[in-house]
N, C-alpha and C positions, 0 to 999 in steps of 0.2 A: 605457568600463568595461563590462567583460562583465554576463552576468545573475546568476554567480555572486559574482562584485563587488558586483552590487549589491544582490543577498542579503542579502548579509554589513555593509553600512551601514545597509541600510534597519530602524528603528526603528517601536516600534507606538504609534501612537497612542494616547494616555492620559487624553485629556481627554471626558470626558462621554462616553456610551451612542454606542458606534460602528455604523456604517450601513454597508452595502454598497453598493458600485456597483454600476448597471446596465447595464454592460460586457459585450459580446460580443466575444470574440476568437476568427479563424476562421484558418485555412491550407489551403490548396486544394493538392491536387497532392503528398500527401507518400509517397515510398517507401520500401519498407526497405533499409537497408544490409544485406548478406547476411553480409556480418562482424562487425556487431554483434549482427545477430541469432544468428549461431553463437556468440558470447561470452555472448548473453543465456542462450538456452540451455542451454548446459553453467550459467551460474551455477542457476540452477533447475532442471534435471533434463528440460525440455521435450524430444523426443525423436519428434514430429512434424515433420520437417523441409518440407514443404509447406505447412504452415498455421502462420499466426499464431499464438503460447500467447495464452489470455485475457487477459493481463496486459500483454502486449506494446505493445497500442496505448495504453494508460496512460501507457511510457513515451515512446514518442510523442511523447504528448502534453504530455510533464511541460515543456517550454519553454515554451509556451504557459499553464498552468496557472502558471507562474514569471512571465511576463510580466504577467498578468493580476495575479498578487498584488504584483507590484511597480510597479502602477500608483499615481500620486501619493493617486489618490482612496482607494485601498485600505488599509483600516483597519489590519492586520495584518502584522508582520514576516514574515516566511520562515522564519527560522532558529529553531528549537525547536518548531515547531509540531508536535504530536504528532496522528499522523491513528490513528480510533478505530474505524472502520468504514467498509466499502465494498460497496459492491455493482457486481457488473458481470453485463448482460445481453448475451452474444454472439447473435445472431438469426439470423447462420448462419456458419460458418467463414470466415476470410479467406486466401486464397491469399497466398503472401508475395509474387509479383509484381503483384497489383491496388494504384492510387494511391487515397490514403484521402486525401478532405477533411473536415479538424478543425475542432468549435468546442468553447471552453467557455464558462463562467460561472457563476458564483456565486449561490447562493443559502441560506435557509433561516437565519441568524442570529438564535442567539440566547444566552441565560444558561444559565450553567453552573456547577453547583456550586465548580467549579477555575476559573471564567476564562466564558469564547465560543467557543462552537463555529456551525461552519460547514458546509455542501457545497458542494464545487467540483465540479459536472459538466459531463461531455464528451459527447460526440456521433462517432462517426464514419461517412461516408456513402461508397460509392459510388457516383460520380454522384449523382443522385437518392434512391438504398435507402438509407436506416438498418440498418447490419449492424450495429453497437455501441454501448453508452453505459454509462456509469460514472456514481455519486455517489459522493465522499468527501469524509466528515464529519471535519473537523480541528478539536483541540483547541487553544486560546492557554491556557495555565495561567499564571495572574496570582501563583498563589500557589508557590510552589518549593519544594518537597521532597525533602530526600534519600529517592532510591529503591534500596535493599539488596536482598538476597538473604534476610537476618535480615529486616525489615520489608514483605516484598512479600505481600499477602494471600494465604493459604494455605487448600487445602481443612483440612475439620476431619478429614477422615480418607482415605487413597489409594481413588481413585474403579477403579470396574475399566470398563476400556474395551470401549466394544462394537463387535462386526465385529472387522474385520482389525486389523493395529497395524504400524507400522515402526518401526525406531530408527533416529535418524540423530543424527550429531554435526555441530556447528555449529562452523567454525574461529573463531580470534579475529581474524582479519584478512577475513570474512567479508563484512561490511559494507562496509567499503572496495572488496572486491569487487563487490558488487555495484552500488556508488557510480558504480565505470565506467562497468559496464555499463546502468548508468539515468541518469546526470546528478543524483541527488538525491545532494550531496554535504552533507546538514543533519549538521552537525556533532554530533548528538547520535548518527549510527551512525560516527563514523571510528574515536574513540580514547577513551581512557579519561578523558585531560586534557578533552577538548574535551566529552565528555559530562557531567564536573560543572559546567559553566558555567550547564546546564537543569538541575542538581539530579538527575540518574542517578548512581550510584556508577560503572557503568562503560557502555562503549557501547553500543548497544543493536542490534539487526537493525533495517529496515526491515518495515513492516507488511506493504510489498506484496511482499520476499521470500516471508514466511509464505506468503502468499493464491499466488502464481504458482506457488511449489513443492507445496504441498496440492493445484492445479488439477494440476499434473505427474504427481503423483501418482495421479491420479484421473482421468488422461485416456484411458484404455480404455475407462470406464465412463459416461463424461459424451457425449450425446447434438449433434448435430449443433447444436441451437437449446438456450440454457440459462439459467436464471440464477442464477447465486453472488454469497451474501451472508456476510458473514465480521464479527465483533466483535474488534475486539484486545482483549484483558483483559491480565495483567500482561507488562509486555515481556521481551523474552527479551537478558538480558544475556550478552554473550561473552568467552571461550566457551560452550559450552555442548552438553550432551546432550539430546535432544528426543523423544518418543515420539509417534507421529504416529497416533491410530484413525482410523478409518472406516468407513462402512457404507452401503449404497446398495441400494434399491431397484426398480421398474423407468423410475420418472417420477420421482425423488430421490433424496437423502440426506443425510446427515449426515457430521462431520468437526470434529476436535478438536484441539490440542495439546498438551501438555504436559512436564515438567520435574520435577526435585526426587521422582522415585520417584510421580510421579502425583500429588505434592498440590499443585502450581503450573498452573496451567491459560492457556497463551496467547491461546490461540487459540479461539473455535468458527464453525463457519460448516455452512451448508444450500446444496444445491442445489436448481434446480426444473426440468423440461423445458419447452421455452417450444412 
């Protein structure tokens, strides 16, 4: 059975205060396909054709990050896990012909108002150098709520964005899209059906669409060595219209999303020069 097979069986543990394993899983020697990376691309707007997007070796990674969650000792199913924030520090560009060796594992568990949350962080090296590493902190919500459009917290009043702004429209077969082109086929970004099974009215984007297309965005003005930190706040169900600010200084900045005429807010994330 594949890893997405076994996704889709694997069940979360329920009995008494769950523990993490202390599991290292590594891959030596991985390169990029130049065709998935032009699919990756066009899905996010990346437009650096020589270098890696920020985002890119995440997916990478994400079989590994699969393997690792679907290990026996591993508390936590795969499927609905809702990831809540990330941070990724690149420490200097990746050429898309250098071979990257991957680790991850898990740490940082603990209670949460909805359930346990966690970070799953990566590593990855050339040769020897640490060019990149990632945390992401994923939600298990124990509790299931339907989540609307009527009921998603809203600002109390349209916020006015600072810096620049784009608008962009989000298609409704989006997610699926970008499911290819990452391997994260959690069933809470396919379809409508498959997202009330988590308690979404309807499916939802990927967090790390958000974060890869914001860095897309921003990538004239993001410095050689970086680090971006990004929070999901309410998810962005599809379709969807999305107003994107920004603002950036000469060692950071800032970065936002939003919906619903400015009073739904996605997204916020910072840069740092590293």
């Amino acid at each position: 059975m594949g890893l997405l097979g076994r996704a889709s069986c694997k069940r979360t543990v329920a009995i008494g205060a769950p523990s993490l394993p202390v599991t290292v899983l590594k891959c030596q020697g991985m390169r990029v396909s130049e065709q998935k990376l032009r699919q990756f691309n066009s899905v996010i707007g990346w437009n650096k054709s020589e270098q890696l997007p920020p985002t890119f070796v995440h997916i990478m990674a994400f079989p590994l990050q699969m393997s690792l969650v679907l290990e026996e000792s591993f508390p936590f199913a795969l499927m609905g896990l809702v990831h809540i924030k990330n941070t990724i520090s690149q420490l200097r560009p990746i050429h898309i012909n250098e071979s990257l060796d991957i680790k991850c594992y898990s740490s940082d568990l603990i209670s949460h108002k909805r359930g346990w949350q966690f970070t799953l962080n990566t590593e990855a090296y050339v040769g020897d150098e640490l060019v990149w590493r990632s945390a992401s902190t994923n939600l298990l919500r124990q509790e299931v709520q339907t989540i609307a459009r009527g009921n998603m917290p809203a600002l109390r009043k349209p916020i006015e964005p600072k810096g620049a702004t784009e608008n962009w429209t989000l298609a409704n077969n989006l997610g699926r899209n970008y499911a290819k082109v990452s391997g994260d086929y959690n069933l809470i970004h396919l379809y409508p059906l498959t997202a009330k099974l988590y308690g979404f009215q309807r499916h939802i984007i990927h967090g790390m669409w958000s974060k890869g297309r914001a860095l897309s965005a921003l990538s004239d003005v993001l410095p050689p060595a970086f680090e971006a930190h990004v929070k999901f706040k309410n998810p962005i169900l599809l379709p969807a219209e999305i107003i994107f600010s920004h603002q950036s200084e000469q060692n950071q900045g800032k970065f936002s999303m939003y919906s619903n005429n400015l009073l739904q807010q996605h997204l916020t994330g910072h840069w740092l020069s590293l």
